[in-house]
C-alpha positions as CSV (number, residue, x, y, z in Angstrom):
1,X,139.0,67.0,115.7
2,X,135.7,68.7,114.6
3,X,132.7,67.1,115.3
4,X,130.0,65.6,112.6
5,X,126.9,67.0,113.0
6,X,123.0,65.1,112.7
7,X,123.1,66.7,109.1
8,X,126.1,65.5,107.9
9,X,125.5,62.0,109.1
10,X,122.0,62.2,107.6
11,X,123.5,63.3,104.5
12,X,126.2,60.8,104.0
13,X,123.7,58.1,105.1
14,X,121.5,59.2,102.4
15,X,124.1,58.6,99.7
16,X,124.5,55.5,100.4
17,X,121.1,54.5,100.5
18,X,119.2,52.3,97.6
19,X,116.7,53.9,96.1
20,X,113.7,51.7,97.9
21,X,115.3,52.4,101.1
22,X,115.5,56.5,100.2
23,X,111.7,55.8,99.2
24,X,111.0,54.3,102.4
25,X,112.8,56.8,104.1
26,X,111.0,59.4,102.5
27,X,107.8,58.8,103.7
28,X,108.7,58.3,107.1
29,X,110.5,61.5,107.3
30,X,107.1,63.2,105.9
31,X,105.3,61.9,108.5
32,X,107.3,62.6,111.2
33,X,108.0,66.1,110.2
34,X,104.0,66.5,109.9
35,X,103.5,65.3,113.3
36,X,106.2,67.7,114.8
37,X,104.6,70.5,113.2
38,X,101.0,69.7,114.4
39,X,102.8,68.9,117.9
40,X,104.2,72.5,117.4
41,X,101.2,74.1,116.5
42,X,99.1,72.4,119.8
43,X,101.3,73.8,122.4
44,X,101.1,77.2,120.8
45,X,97.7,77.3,120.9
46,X,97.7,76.0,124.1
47,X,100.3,78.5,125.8
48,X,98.6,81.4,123.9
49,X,95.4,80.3,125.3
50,X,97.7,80.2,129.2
51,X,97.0,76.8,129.4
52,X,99.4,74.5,131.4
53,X,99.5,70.6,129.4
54,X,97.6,69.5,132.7
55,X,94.7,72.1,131.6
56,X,94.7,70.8,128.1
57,X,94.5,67.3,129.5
58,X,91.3,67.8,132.0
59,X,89.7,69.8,129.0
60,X,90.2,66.8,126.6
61,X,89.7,63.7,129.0
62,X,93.0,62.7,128.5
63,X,96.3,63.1,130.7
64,X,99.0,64.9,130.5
65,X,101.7,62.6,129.0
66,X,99.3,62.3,126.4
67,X,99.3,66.0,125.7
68,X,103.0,66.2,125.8
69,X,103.5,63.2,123.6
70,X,101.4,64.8,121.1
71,X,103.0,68.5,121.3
72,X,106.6,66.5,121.1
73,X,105.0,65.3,118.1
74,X,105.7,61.5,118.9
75,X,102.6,60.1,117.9
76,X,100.6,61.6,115.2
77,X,96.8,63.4,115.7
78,X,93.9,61.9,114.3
79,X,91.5,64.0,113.0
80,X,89.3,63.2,116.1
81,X,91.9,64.1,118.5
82,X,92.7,67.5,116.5
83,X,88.7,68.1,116.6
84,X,89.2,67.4,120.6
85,X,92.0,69.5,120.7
86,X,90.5,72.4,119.0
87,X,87.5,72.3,120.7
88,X,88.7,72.6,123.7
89,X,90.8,75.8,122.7
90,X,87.8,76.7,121.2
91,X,89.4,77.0,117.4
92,X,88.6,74.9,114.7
93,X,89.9,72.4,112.1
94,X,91.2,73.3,108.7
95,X,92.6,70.5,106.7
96,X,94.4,71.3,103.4
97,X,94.9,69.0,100.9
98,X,97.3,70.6,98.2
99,X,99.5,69.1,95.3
100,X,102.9,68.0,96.1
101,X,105.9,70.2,94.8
């Protein structure tokens, strides 16, 4: 018996969704997949700069469950804590804004 995969489920749950729900669904995906990506693009920086999540923490004046909840992308950044973030990796903030596709 093979197994279903997270895709498949996701997929077949998708069918069967109303099209409020899939709108709904939609934008909660987006975010989430933004705040993975920022999460992803923190720890990074952060292990290119041979920082430890404890580092990043003292640098910030925050702690290091913070730090990791942000690089696991469960919460997402506000544009203070990216400016806090950046500074202390001494990079900088570029924000994008770009038409949908």
């Amino acid at each position: 018996m093979a197994r279903t995969t997270l895709n498949e489920i996701k997929t077949r749950r998708l069918e069967q969704m109303a099209a409020s729900e899939r709108a709904a669904f939609d934008v909660t995906y987006s975010a989430t997949k933004l705040a993975l990506e920022v999460g992803e693009q923190f720890r990074n920086a952060r292990e290119t700069a041979g920082l430890t999540q404890r580092d990043l923490a003292s640098l910030m004046g925050t702690s290091q469950a913070a730090i990791a909840r942000l690089e696991a992308g469960g919460v997402g950044a506000t544009l203070t804590t990216l400016q806090k973030v950046a500074t202390a990796l001494q990079l900088k903030v570029e924000v994008l804004l770009r038409p949908a596709s």
